[in-house]
C-alpha positions as CSV (number, residue, x, y, z in Angstrom):
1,X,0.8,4.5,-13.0
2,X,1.1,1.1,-11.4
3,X,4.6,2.4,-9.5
4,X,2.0,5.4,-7.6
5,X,-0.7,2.8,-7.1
6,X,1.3,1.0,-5.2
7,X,2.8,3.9,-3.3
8,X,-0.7,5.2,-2.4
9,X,-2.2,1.6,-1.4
10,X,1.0,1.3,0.5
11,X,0.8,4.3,2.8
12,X,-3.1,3.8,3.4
13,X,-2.1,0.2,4.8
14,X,-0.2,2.1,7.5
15,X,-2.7,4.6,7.7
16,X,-6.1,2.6,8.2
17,X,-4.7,-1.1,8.5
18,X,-3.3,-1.1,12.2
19,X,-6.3,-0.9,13.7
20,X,-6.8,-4.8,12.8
21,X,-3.5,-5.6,14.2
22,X,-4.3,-3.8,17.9
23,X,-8.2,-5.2,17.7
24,X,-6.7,-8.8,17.2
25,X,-4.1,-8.1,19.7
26,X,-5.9,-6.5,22.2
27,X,-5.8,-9.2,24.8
28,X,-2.4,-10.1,24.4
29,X,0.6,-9.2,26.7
30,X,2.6,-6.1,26.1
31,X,5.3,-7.9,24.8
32,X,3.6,-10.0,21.8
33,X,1.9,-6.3,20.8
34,X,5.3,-4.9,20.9
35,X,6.6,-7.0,18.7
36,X,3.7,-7.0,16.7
37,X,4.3,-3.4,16.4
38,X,7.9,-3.4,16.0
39,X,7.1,-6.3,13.6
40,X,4.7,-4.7,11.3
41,X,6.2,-1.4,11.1
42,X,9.7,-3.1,10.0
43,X,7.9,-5.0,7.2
44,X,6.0,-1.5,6.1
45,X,9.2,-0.1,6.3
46,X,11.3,-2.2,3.8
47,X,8.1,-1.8,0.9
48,X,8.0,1.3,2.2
49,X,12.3,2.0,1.1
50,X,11.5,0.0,-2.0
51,X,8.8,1.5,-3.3
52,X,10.7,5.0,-3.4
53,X,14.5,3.4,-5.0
54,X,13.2,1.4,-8.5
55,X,15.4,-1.3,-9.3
56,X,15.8,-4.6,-9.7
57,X,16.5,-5.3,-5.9
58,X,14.0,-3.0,-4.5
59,X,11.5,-5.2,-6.9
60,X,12.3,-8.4,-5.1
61,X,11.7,-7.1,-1.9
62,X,8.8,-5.5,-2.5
63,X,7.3,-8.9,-3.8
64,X,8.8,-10.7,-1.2
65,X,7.5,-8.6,2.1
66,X,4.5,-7.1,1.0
67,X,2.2,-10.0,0.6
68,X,3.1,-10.6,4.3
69,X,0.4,-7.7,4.8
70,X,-1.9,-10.5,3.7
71,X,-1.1,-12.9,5.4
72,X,-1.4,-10.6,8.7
73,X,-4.8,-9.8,7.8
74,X,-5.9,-13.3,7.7
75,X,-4.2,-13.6,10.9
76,X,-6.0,-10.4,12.3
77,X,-9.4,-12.0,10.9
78,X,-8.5,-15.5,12.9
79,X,-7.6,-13.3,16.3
80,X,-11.0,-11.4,16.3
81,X,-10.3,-8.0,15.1
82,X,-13.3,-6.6,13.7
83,X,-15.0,-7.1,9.7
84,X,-14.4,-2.9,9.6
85,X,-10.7,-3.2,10.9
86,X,-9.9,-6.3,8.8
87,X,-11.2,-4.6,5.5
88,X,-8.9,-1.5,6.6
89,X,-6.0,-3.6,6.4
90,X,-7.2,-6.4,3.1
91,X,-8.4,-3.1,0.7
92,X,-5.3,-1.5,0.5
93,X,-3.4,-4.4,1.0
94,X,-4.5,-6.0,-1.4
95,X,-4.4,-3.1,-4.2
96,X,-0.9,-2.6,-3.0
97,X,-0.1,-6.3,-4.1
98,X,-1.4,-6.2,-7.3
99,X,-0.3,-3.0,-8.4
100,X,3.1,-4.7,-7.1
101,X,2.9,-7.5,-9.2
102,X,1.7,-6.3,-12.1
103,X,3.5,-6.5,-15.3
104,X,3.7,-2.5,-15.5
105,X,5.4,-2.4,-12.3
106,X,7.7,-4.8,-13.1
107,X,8.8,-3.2,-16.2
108,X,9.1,0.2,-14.8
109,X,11.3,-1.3,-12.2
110,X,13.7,-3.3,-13.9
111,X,13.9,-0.6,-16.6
112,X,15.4,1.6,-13.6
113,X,17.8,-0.8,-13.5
114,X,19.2,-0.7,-17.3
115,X,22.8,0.0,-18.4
116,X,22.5,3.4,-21.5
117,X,20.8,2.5,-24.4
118,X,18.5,-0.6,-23.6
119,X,15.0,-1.8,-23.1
120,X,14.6,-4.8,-20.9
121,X,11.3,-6.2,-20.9
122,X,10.2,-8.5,-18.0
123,X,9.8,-12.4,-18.4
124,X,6.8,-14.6,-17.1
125,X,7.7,-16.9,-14.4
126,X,7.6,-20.4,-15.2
127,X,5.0,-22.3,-14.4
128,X,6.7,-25.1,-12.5
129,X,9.5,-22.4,-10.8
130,X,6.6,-20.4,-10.0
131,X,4.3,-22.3,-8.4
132,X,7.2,-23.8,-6.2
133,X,8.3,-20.1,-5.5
134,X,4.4,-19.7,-4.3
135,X,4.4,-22.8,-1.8
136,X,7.6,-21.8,-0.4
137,X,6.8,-18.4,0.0
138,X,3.3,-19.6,2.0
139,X,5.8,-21.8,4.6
140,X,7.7,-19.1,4.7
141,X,5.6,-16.0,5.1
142,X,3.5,-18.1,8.1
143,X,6.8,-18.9,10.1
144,X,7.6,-15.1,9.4
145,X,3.9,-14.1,10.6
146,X,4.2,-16.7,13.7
147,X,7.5,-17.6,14.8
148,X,8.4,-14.0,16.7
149,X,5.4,-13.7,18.6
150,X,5.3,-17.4,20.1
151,X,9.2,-16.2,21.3
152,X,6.9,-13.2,22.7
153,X,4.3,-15.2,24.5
154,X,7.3,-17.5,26.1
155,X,6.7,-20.6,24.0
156,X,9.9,-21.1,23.2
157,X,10.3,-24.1,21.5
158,X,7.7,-23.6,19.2
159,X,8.6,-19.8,18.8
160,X,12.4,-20.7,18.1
161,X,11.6,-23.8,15.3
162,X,9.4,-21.4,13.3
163,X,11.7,-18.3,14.1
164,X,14.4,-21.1,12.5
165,X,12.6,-21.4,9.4
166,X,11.8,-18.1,8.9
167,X,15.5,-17.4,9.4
168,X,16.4,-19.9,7.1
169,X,14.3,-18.9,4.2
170,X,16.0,-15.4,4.2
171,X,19.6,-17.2,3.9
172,X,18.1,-19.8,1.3
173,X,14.9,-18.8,-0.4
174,X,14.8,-15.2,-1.2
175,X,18.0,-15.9,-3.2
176,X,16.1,-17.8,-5.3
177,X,13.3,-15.6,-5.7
178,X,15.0,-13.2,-6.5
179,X,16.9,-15.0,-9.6
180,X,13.2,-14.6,-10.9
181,X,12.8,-11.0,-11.0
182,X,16.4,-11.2,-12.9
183,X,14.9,-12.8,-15.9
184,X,14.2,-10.0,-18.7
185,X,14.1,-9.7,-22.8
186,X,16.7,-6.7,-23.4
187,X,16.9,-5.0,-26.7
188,X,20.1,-3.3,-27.1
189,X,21.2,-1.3,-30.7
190,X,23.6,-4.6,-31.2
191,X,20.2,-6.7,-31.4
192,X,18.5,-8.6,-28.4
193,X,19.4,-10.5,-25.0
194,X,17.7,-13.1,-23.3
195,X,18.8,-12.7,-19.8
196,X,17.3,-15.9,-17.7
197,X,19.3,-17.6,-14.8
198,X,16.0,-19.8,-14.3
199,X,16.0,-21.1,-17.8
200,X,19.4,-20.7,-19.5
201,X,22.8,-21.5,-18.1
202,X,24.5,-18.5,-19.7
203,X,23.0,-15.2,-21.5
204,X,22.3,-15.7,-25.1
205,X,22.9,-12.7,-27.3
206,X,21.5,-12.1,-30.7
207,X,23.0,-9.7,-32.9
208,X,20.5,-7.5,-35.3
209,X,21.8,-9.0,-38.6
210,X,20.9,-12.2,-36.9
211,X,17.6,-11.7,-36.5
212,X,15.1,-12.6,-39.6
213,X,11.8,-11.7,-37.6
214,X,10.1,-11.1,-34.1
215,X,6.4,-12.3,-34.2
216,X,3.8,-13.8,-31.7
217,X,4.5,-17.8,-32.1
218,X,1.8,-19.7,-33.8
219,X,0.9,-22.8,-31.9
220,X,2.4,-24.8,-34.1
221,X,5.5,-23.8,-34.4
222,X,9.1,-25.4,-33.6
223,X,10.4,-22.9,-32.2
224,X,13.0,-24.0,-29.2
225,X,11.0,-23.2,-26.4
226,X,13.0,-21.1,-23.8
227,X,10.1,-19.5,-21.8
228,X,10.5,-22.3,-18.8
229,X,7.7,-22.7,-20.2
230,X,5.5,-20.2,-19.0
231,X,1.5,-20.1,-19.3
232,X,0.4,-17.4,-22.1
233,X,1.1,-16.0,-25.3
234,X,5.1,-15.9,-26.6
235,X,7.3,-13.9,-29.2
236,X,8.7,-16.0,-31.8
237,X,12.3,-14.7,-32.4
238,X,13.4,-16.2,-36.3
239,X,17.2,-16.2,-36.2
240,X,18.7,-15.8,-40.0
241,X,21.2,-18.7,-39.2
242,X,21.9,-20.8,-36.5
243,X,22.6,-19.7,-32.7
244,X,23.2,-21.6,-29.4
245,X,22.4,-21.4,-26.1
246,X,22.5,-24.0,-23.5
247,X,19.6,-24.8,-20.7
248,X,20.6,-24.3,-17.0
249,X,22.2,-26.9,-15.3
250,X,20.0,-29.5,-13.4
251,X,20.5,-32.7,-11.3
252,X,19.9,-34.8,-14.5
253,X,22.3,-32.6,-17.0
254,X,24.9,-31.4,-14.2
255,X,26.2,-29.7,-18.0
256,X,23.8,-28.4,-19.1
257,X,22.3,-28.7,-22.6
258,X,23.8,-27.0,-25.8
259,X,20.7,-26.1,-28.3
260,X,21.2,-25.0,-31.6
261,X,18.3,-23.1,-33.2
262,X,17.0,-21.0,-35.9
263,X,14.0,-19.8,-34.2
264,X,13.2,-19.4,-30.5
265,X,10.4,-18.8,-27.8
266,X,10.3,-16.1,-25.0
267,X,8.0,-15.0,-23.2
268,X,7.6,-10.6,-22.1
269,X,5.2,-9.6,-20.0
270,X,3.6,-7.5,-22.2
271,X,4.4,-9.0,-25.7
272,X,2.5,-6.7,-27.7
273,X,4.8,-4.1,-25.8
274,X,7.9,-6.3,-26.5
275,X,6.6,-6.0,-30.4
276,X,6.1,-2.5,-30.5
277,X,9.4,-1.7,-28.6
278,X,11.4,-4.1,-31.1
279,X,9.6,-2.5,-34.1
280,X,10.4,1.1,-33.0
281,X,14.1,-0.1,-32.6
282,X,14.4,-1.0,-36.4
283,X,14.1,-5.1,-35.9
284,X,11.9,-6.5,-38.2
285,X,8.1,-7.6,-36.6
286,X,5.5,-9.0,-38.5
């Protein structure tokens, strides 16, 4: 449902949204509404292709570039277009975006992605990788937004820094951003993967007579924590002996770090979901 939400919101921002762009444009020379145009209808575009091919890859991109329409309606509110024209473009817009970023949509889209016989259930960001995904995504969204229209209205030094930035968060960012759509709980008829370049260094794989019990964590337990951590409620996966993974590399451990555990924390989407799923695969949830 989210998927077609999306879809539909998406169109209608073609539909009824330009009229904000040419109402804040209007006084403009023909070549900043040109590549306004040329702009706008390259970004609707990508969604556009992504919203139509689920996977993984089309996921990132459509989190990426969509929120851009956003950020043009703020712009479009700024340059004068008119309260009717600005909620043409900010109603779908933003019922596109959250539809995007829902939990739903993400799940149906990295499931499109799956190899045969497995589930794979979305992770929460972290709360520290997240927020710094958001700030770099604002920097980069508004040097998107600005920098090819300044190079349109001839102020070229301006127009070529942010066109510069924007260039380089393609190269260097979206990389990055897109390591955290590739973070997912998979249950496979061998038992369960935690696939999280963010968090882990390498995939940990536990195999079904490993596993003692899948639950919601209490908060007191001692579980190792591998959600990041991440804001919200977390499944509690009880391991019948010990298992080891080790946590990403960083600055401080340029290794990594080896934990061994009987019990650990991760954190779906949709954990209720992520119970039911397990339970209906034979794993034991209590």
């Amino acid at each position: 449902m989210a998927s077609w939400v999306g879809r539909i919101a998406w169109v209608l921002v073609a539909v009824v949204g330009g009229a904000a762009v040419d109402g804040a444009l209007d006084d403009r020379s023909s070549a900043v509404r040109l590549t306004a145009a040329y702009g706008g209808w390259a970004m609707w575009g990508a969604v556009m292709l992504a919203l139509a091919i689920p996977s993984v890859r089309s996921l990132t991109i459509a989190r990426v570039v969509a929120p851009l329409a956003l950020g043009a309606t703020f712009a479009c509110a700024v340059g004068g277009a008119t309260a009717v024209d600005v909620a043409g473009l900010a109603v779908p817009g933003v019922i596109a975006v959250g539809a995007i970023f829902s939990a739903g949509f993400g799940r149906a889209f990295v499931q499109s992605s799956s190899y045969g016989d497995e589930e794979r259930l979305p992770l929460r960001l972290p709360v520290a990788a997240g927020a710094a995904a958001i700030v770099s995504w604002v920097i980069w969204a508004a040097a998107v937004l600005t920098g090819p229209l300044l190079l349109a209205a001839r102020s070229w030094i301006a127009g070529a820094l942010l066109s510069a930035v924007a260039l380089a968060g393609v190269v260097a960012l979206v990389p990055r951003w897109h390591r955290l759509t590739r973070r997912w709980l998979v249950l496979v008829p061998a038992g369960l993967v935690v696939h999280d370049p963010v968090v882990l260094a390498d995939t940990l794989m536990v195999r079904t007579d490993q596993i003692a019990g899948l639950r919601l964590a209490r908060a007191d337990t001692a579980a190792a924590d591998l959600t990041g951590p991440a804001s919200g409620y977390a499944l509690e996966v009880q391991a019948s002996e010990t298992v080891t993974t080790v946590f990403a590399f960083t600055p401080q451990e340029p290794s990594g770090r080896a934990v061994h555990m009987t019990a650990f924390l991760v954190s779906p989407s949709r954990p209720g979901e992520a119970l039911r799923t397990a339970s209906a695969r034979g794993l034991p949830v209590s």
